[in-house]
VEXVO-33772 format. One line per 2 residues: number of its first residue (from 1); for each residue x, y, z of C-alpha. Coordinates in Angstrom, 2 decimals. Layout:
N
NUM	X/Y/Z; ...
//
This chain:
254
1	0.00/0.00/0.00; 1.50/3.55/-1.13
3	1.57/6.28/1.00; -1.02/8.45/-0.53
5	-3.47/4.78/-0.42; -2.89/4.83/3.30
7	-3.62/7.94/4.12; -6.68/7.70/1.97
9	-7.54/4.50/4.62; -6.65/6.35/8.04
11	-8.82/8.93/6.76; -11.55/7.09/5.94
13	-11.42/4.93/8.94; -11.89/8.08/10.93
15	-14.99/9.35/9.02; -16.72/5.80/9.91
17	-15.49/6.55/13.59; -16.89/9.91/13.92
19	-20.33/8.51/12.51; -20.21/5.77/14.51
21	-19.97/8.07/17.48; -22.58/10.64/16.24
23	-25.43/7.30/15.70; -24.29/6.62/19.90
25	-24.48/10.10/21.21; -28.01/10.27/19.39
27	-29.37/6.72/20.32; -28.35/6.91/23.90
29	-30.54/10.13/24.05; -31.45/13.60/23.12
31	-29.64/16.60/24.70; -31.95/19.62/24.45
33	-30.93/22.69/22.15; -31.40/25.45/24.95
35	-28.23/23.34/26.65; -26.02/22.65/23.74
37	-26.21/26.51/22.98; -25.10/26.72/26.32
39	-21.50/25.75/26.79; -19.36/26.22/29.45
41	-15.60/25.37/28.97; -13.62/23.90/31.90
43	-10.06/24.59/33.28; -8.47/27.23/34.20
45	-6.84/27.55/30.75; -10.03/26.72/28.53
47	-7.49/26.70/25.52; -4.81/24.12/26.53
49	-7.87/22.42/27.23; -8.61/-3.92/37.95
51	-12.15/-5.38/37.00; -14.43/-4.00/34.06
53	-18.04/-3.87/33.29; -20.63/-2.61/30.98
55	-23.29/-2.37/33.33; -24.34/-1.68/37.39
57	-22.12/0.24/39.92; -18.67/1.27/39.17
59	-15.93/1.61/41.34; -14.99/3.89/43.89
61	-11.20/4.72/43.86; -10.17/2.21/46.26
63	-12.99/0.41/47.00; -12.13/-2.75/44.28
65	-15.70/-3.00/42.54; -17.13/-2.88/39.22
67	-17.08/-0.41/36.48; -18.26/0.77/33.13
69	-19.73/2.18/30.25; -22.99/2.69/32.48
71	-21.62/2.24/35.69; -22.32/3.50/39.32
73	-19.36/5.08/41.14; -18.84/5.41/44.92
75	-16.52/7.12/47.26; -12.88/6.72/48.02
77	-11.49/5.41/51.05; -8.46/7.86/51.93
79	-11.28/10.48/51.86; -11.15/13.64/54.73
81	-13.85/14.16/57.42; -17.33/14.01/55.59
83	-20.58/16.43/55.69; -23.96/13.98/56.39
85	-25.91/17.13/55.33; -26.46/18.90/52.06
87	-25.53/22.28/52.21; -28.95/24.41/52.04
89	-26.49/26.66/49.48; -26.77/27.62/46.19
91	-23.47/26.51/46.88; -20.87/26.17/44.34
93	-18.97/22.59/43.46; -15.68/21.71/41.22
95	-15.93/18.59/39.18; -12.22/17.82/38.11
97	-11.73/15.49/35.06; -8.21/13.27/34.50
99	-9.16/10.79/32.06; -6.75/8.98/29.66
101	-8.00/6.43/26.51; -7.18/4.23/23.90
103	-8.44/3.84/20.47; -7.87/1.34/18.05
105	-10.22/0.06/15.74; -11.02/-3.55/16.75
107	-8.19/-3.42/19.25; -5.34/-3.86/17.00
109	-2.86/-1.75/18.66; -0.16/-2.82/16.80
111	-1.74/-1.67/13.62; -3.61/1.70/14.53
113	-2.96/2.94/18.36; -3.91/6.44/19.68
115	-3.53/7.74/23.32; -5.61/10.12/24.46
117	-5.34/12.45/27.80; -7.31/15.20/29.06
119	-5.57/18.46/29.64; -4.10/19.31/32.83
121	-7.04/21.27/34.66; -9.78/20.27/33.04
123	-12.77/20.67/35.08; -16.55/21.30/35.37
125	-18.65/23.93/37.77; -22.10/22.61/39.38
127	-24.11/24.25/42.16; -25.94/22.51/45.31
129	-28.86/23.89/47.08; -30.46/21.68/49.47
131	-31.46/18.12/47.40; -30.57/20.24/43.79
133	-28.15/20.00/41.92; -27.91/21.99/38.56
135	-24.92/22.20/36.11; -24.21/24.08/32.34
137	-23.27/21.18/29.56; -19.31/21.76/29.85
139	-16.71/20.83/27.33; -13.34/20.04/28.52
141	-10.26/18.98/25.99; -7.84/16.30/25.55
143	-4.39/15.71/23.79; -4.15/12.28/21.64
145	-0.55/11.10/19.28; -0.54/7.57/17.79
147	-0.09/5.69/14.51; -1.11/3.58/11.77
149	0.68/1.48/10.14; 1.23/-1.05/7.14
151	4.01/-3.24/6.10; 5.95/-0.16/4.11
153	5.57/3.07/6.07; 4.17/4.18/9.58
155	2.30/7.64/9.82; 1.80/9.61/12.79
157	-0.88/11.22/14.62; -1.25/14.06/16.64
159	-3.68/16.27/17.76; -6.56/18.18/19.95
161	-10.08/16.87/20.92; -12.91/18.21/22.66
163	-15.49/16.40/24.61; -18.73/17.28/26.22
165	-20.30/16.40/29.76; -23.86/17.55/30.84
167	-24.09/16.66/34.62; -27.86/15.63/35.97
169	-28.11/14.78/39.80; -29.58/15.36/43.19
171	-27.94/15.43/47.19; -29.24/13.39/49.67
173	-27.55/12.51/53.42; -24.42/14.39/52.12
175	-24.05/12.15/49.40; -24.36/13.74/46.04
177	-25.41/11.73/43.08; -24.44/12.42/39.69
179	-25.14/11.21/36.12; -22.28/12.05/34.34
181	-22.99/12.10/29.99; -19.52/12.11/28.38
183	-19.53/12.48/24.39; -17.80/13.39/21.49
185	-17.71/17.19/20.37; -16.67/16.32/16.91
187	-16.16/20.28/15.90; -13.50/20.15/18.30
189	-10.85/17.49/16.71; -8.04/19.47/15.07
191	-5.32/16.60/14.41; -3.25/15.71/11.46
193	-2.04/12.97/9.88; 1.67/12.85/8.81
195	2.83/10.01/6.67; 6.51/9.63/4.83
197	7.25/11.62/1.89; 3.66/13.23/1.87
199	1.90/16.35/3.01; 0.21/16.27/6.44
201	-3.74/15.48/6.26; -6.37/16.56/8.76
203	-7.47/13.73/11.03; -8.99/13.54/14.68
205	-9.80/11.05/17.27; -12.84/11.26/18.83
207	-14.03/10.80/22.00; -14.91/7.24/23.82
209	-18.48/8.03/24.84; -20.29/7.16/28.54
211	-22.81/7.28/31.09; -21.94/6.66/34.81
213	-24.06/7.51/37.88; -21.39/8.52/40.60
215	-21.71/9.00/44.33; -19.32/11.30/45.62
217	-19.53/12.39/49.71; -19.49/16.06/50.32
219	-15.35/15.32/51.85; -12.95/17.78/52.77
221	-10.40/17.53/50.19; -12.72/16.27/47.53
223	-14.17/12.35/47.00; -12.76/11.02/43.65
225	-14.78/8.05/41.86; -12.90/6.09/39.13
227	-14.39/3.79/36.34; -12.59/1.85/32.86
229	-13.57/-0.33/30.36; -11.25/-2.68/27.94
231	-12.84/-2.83/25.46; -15.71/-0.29/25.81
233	-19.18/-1.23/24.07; -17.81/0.00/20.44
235	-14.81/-2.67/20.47; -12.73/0.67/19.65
237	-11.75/2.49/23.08; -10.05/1.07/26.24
239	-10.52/4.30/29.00; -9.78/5.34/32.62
241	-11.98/8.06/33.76; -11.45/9.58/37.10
243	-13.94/12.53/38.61; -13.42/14.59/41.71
245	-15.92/16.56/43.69; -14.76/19.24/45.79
247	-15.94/21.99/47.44; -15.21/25.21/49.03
249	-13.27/25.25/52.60; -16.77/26.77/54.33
251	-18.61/23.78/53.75; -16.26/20.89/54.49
253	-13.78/22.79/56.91; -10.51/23.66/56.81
//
């Protein structure tokens, strides 16, 4: 396979990804056009950005149980003193994203392999008051380099992503529950593919998509829950996706 034919592949390889992701995002539910035209980007620089399962309660960092594409998380175990209230508020919450993923069609890593990590700082703003909990659809951004290869040349890949979360949820006992939507935001890939003895291409890798309900205690220094899937329900993505909840010193103490 030439170089030009390859590139031709990786690119179109990508286009059936990005579709394939679009057909998800759409059959695991409708997000409402007042909240997509309401973005809110995350981190404090919004321009630099174990077990599996597929279903029931994910894992809490530390805690050793099951995770996944639709999971449940719960609470870690190193955690500060705890608040058994919700705060009557509005008060505000920081929901900090490190996630890192894999994507390689059908898992053949040795073939086409792309790492993916969020951006340092990522993060997401919610509000309690009493039993509500409201949050703006966020985007937050990632940073991906792989390859694909054949048996005469290997072309790189590099690049930017964006991804979106809209965060549903309520507090109860000074536990707040969240539903946490992760999908693509295909307008945001800006990669390229750069192959031997040819002109760099545009290319992205999107985003693995999920849905996990997560329990996080209202902590002092923050409750982190965890979750991962290898493969994820596509075949295509292997992730770790880590959340943490944390809120201001008047709540939870010093």
């Amino acid at each position: 396979m030439d170089t030009r034919r390859l590139c031709r592949y990786a690119m179109g390889i990508a286009l059936l990804l990005v579709m394939a992701v679009t057909v998800a995002a759409c059959a695991g539910g409708e997000r409402s056009l007042s909240q997509l035209e309401q973005p809110l980007d995350g981190g404090g620089d919004p321009s630099a950005g174990e077990d599996q399962a597929s279903e029931g309660e994910g894992s809490e960092e530390g805690a050793g149980e099951e995770g996944g594409d639709q999971g449940e998380g719960s609470i870690d175990d190193d955690m500060g003193p705890v608040v058994l209230t919700c705060p009557k508020g509005p008060v505000p919450a920081k929901l900090e994203i490190a996630h890192n993923f894999n994507y390689s069609p059908n898992r053949e890593t040795d073939v086409y392999s792309v790492n993916a990590t969020t951006n340092p700082g990522a993060w997401c703003m919610l509000t309690l008051a009493g039993s509500k909990v409201t949050a703006e659809p966020c985007n937050f951004t990632y940073h991906y380099e792989g390859f694909v290869t054949s048996e005469e040349v290997v072309c790189q890949i590099v690049g930017d992503g964006r991804a979106g979360l809209e965060i549903t949820g309520q507090c109860m006992d000074g536990r707040v529950k969240l539903t946490l939507s992760e999908y693509a935001d295909d307008e945001g890939l800006s990669g390229t593919l750069s192959c031997p003895g040819a002109p760099p291409v545009a290319f992205g890798t999107a985003y693995p998509l999920s849905q996990t309900i997560a329990t996080f205690a209202i902590a002092q220094g923050g409750a982190t829950v965890t979750e991962w899937d290898d493969p994820d329900d596509t075949g295509q993505f292997a992730y770790f996706k880590s959340w943490k909840l944390v809120f201001p010193p008047d709540v939870v103490g010093p």
